[in-house]
Each structure stands twice: as structure tokens, then as C-alpha cells.
N, C-alpha and C positions, 0 to 999 in steps of 0.2 A: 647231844641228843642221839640215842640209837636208831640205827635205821630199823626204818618200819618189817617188825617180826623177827630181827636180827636175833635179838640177846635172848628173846624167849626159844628161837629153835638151835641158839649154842649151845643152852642148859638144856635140850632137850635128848639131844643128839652130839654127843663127840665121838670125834675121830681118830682111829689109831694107823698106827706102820704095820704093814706086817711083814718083818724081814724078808726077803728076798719074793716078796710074791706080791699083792696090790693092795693098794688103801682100800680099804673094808671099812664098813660100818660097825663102831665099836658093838651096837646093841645087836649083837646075832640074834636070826631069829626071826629080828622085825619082819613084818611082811611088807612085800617090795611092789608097788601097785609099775605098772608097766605106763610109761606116757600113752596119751590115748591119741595124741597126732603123728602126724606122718615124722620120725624121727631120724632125724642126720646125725652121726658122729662125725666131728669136723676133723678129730685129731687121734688116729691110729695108727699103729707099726705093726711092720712084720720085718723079721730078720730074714735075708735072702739069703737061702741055703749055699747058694754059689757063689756068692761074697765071704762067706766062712771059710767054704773051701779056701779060697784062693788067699783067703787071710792066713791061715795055717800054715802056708807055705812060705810068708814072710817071715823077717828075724827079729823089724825093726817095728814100731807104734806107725800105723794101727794092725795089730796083727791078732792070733786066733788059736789058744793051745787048749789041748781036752786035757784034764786032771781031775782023777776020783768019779769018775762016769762023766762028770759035766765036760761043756764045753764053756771056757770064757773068751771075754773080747777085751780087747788089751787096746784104749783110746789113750795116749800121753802115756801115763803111769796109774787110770784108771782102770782096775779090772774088775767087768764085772760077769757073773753068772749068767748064760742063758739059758730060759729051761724050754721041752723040748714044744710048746705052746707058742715059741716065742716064733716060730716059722713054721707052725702049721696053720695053714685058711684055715680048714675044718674046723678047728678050735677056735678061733676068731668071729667065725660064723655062726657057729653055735653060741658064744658066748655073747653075739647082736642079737639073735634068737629069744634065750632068754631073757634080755631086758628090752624088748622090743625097739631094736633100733632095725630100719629100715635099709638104709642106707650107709656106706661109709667112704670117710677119705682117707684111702690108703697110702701108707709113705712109710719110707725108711727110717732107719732109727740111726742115729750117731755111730760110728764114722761117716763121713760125706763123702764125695769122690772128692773132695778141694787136697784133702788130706794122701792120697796117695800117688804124689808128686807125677812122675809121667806118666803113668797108671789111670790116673783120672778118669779119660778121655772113655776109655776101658771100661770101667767102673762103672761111668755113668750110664755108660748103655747096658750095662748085664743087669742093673738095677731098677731103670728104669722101662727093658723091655718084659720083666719078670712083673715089675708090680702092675704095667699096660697088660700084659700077658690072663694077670687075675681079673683083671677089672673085666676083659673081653670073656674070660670064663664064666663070670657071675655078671652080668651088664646091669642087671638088676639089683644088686646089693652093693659094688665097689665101683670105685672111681679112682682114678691116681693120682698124683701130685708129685713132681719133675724134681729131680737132683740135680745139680751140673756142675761140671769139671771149672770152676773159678778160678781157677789159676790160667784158661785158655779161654780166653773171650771170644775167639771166633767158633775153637769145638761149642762151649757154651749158648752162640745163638743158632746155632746151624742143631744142637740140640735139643731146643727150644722149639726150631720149627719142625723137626722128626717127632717131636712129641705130642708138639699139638695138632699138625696136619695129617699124620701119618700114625700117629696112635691112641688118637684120641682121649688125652690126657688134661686135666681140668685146672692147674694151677701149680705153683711151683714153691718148694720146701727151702727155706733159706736159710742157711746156720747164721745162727747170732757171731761166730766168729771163723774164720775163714784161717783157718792154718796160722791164727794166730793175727791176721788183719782183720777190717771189720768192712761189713757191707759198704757204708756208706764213703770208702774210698772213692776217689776220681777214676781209679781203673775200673771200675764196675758199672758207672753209667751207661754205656752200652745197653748193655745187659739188662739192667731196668727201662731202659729208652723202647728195648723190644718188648719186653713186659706188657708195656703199657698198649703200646700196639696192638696186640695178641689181647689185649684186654683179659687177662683172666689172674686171679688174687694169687698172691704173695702170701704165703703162712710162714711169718720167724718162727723159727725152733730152736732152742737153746743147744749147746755144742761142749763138747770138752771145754770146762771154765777158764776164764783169763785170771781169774779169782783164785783157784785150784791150790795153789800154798797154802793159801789162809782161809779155805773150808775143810784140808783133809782131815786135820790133825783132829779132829769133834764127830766125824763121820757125815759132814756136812754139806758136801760134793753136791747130792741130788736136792736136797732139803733148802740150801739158800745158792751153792753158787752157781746155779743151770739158771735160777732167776734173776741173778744180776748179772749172769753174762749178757740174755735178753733185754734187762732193766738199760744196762751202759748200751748194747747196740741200736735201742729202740731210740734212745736219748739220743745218741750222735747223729741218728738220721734223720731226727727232727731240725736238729742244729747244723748240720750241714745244707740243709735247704733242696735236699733232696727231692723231697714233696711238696716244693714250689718250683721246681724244675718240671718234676711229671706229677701234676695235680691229680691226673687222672687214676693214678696208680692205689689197688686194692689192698691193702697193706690188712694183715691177720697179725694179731698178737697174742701167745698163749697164755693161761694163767693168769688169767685177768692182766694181762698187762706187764707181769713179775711184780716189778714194786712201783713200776714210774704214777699211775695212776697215785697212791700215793704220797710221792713226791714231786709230784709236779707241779705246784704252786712253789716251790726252792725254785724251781727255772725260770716260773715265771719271773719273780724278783729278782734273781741272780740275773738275768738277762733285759729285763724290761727298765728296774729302777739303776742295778749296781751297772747296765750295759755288758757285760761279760757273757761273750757267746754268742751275740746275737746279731753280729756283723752279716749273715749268710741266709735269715729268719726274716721274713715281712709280717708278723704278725705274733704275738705271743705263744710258747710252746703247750701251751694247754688245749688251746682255740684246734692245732693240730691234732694233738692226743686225741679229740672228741670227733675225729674224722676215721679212727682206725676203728678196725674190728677188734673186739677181744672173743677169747671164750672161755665157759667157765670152769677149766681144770682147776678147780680148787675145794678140797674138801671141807671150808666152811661157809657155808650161807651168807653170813654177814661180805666177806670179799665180794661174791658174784652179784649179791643188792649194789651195791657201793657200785661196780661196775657197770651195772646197769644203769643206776643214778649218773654216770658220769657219761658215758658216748649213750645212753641211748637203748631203749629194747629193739630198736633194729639193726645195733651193732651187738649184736648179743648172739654167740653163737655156743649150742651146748654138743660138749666135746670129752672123749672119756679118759685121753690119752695110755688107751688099751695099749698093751699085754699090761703096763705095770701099774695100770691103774682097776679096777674091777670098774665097767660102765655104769652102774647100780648108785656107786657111790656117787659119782655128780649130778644123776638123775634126781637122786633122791633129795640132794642140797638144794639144786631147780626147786622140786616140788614143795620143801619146803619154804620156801619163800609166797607162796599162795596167792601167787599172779593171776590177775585175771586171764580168763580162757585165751582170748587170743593174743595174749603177750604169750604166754605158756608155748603157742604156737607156732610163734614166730622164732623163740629161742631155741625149739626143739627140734624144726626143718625150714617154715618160710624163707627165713635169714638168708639159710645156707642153699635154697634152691635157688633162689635169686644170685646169691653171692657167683655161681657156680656154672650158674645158667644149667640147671638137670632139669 
């Protein structure tokens, strides 16, 4: 059975790519009605101009060379374009302006400091006093969300507490995989032990895939394997028992989820009836899934109902994943789904002031 308004607003509205610039709404033209509440975007980037720099001047991944006007970023063996949008606020500002978003959470975009080995340390604070830097610029439209040097667990909480006492920064960006490890290793507890302390939410963000072989070859990098890198590290930290360790811990997931939301009844089984996996779990892996945040970076309606259906409209957070996304188009998916007024509300800023404490 389709969910309720799904299949009428797929035929109503589909969505295209548009090479190297943001998912758009196929029907140009439409008119774009602006949300009428207070609106949060939960999941935005800006590229730090002084991370570029200092990328350029490496030899080895992650590193930064200008070719034909542009400037690209070199993560693994992925290269992609930045255009000159991608590190200007102005343009960011304007383009919340336009679709009336109020407020935003700002964070970096792939590479992570985990990635540039003794650099890190480094990294993390040029990145993270740069994005604290805008948020104090604009107090009223940005907020930040923390990077950290993962490979150095103690630089890591001693940056933690410079971030949130000292520059007042709201929550912390967590790559789905860590130079090739995954969050939910045993060296990383710490780390989340302070977390939880500090009380303020976790947003996974998909990283250079572990997948990466077998998405290049189709162009399929950005399209399936940034979601199952999320998908596999969401999954291992359910099953590691992470979040029966710190119950209390705000765990954000983008994109609805990646795919776990719909694969999570395989774990439940695979772990409940067959046992496999579930040495380290007190409870079925779904029961936890309906504990996390999603948000709805996904340009079709039917995913973000379905998301909704499953944790919940007060785990429901709407998010544009700007520069590469245009904010318009998830706005518009939201409004399609023709929620009553204060679900509409809740997914468009309540959630996320709550979540955030703004």
C-alpha cells in the first residue's frame, strides 16, 4: 500500500541531477512558496578557504590543485570541482534568504581533520575557529558543528571542550568513516563518553566511501556510495552496543537514514531469530533506529513520509545539504507531503531548536 500522498506527488514532481551544481526541481518555473515557520537547515557546508590553501601545498590525498579556472579537491582518488559559491557565506546567506531559512548549521564538507595524519590537530582548529568565527559573525542565522582530529583522542576532547565552552559551538560532525576505520571502534569511546556529557547531538556525514571501487566505475560515488558508507557505519553502531553504553547520546542521521531505515527489519531477523550480531544489542536493532534523528535530504517525498512513519515527526529534521543541494528542493518535498500545520513546524525548526538548544 503507498504511503499516504506518496505516488500522487512522485507523478507529480520528479527530480533531476544537475551536473556539477544542485538537485533542482525538474519543473522549472514552478512557483516555490517559502515555509511559513521559523525554519532550520540542519545540514550545510562551506569549504574553508584556508584549508584549500594549505591543501594545495600537499602532494599526497587529501590535497587541492587549480586546473582550467577551477579549483578541485583531491579526497582518495575522488576529484571533485569547487565552484567559487562553495566558500563564500554571502552566497550561502543569500541562497537561506531566498528560501526562507532562518537559521543554519554550519559544517565542513569532506575531507575531515582524521584524514590529514599529524596535521589533524591543525586542521581541526583552522576549521573549526573559521566556521565558530561565522556563526559569531551572523549569531542570528549560523551556528556551528565541531570536527575533530580522530586519530588523537585526547587533542579530540580537549577540542571538544574549546568548542563548546569557548566558542560556543552546538554539536559535532561525524564522518561515517574515519581514514578508513569506523566510528563505532573501541578507540573512540571516549570521545562519545564526552559527547554525551557536553550533551549536545552527533550529525553522521557520509566520508570518502569504503564502497569507492564499486561505485566509481557508473559515476556512482555521490548517488549510492556516501549512503552506504552512513548505511554500514550507522548499522555497526547500533550493533556494537554503543547506544546502550551512552543511552543518552543525540545521534543525527542524513538522508533519511541512507538505506538502513529500509533495511532494518534484515537485522532485525539476522540478529533476533538467526542470533548473528547481536551479542553486544539488548534489544532489537529497529527499536534503536526509532531512537535516532533523520533528516530529509532526499529529493523524493515518498523516502521522507516513510521516515517519518518510522522514528517519528519529532525525529524529523529538514535539511538542504547546501552548496550541492539547492534548499528549495527538500523544502518543496516537505511541503509536498501536506502535513498537518504543526508537524510542518516541527520538521522545519521545533525539532531542531530543541535538538540544539537555540
Amino acid at each position: 500500500m503507498p504511503l499516504p500522498g506518496a505516488m500522487s506527488t512522485l507523478s507529480r514532481r520528479q527530480f533531476i541531477h544537475s551536473s556539477g551544481a544542485a538537485l533542482v526541481p525538474a519543473a522549472a518555473g514552478a512557483e516555490y512558496v517559502k515555509p511559513k515557520h521559523f525554519t532550520i537547515d540542519c545540514q550545510s557546508h562551506i569549504f574553508v578557504p584556508e584549508l584549500v590553501s594549505f591543501m594545495e601545498k600537499r602532494k599526497d590525498p587529501p590535497y587541492a590543485y587549480r586546473k582550467d579556472g577551477g579549483t578541485y579537491v583531491v579526497v582518495g582518488e575522488w576529484h571533485r570541482r569547487l565552484r567559487d559559491r562553495h566558500m563564500d557565506i554571502g552566497a550561502k546567506i543569500a541562497d537561506m534568504d531566498e528560501a526562507g531559512i532562518a537559521m543554519t548549521a554550519l559544517s565542513i564538507n569532506d575531507p575531515g581533520p582524521e584524514l590529514f595524519g599529524n596535521d589533524g590537530v591543525h586542521v581541526a582548529r583552522m576549521v573549526n575557529d573559521y566556521v565558530s568565527d561565522l556563526a559569531r559573525t551572523h549569531p542570528d542565522r549560523l551556528f556551528g558543528l565541531i570536527v575533530l582530529p580522530l586519530q588523537d583522542t585526547d587533542a579530540s576532547l580537549k577540542e571538544l571542550d574549546r568548542c563548546v565552552n569557548q566558542r560556543g559551538m552546538k554539536g559535532v560532525l561525524l564522518y561515517s568513516n574515519l581514514a578508513g576505520s569506523f566510528p563505532d571502534e573501541d578507540r573512540y569511546r571516549p570521545v562519545f563518553e564526552h559527547i554525551q556529557r557536553l550533551d549536545i547531538p552527533v550529525l553522521l556525514h557520509p566520508a570518502y566511501p569504503m564502497t569507492y571501487d564499486a561505485v566509481v566505475g557508473r559515476n556512482l560515488v555521490a548517488g549510492l556510495g556516501l549512503m552506504f558508507d552512513t548505511t554500514i557505519a550507522l548499522g555497526r553502531i547500533i550493533l556494537s552496543g554503543l547506544l546502550d553504553q551512552f543511552p543518552k547520546l543525540k545521534l543525527v542521521c542524513p538522508h533519511v537514514g541512507g538505506t538502513l531505515p529500509y533495511l532494518i527489519g534484515r537485522l532485525d531477523h539476522q540478529t533476533q531469530v538467526l542470533k548473528r550480531g547481536a551479542e553486544n544489542i539488548t534489544k532489537p536493532p529497529s527499536e534503536y533506529l526509532r531512537g535516532i534523528y533523520l533528516d530529509a535530504v532526499s529529493p523524493i517525498p515518498m523516502a521522507i513520509q516513510y521516515g517519518i512513519d518510522y522514528v517519528g515527526i519529532e525525529r524529523m529534521l529538514y535539511s538542504s545539504d547546501h552548496p550541492w543541494v539547492d534548499p528549495k528542493t527538500i523544502a518543496s518535498c516537505v511541503h509536498s507531503l501536506n502535513l498537518p500545520d504543526e508537524d510542518q513546524e516541527r520538521v522545519f525548526g521545533a525539532n531542531a531548536k530543541r535538538l540544539f538548544k537555540l
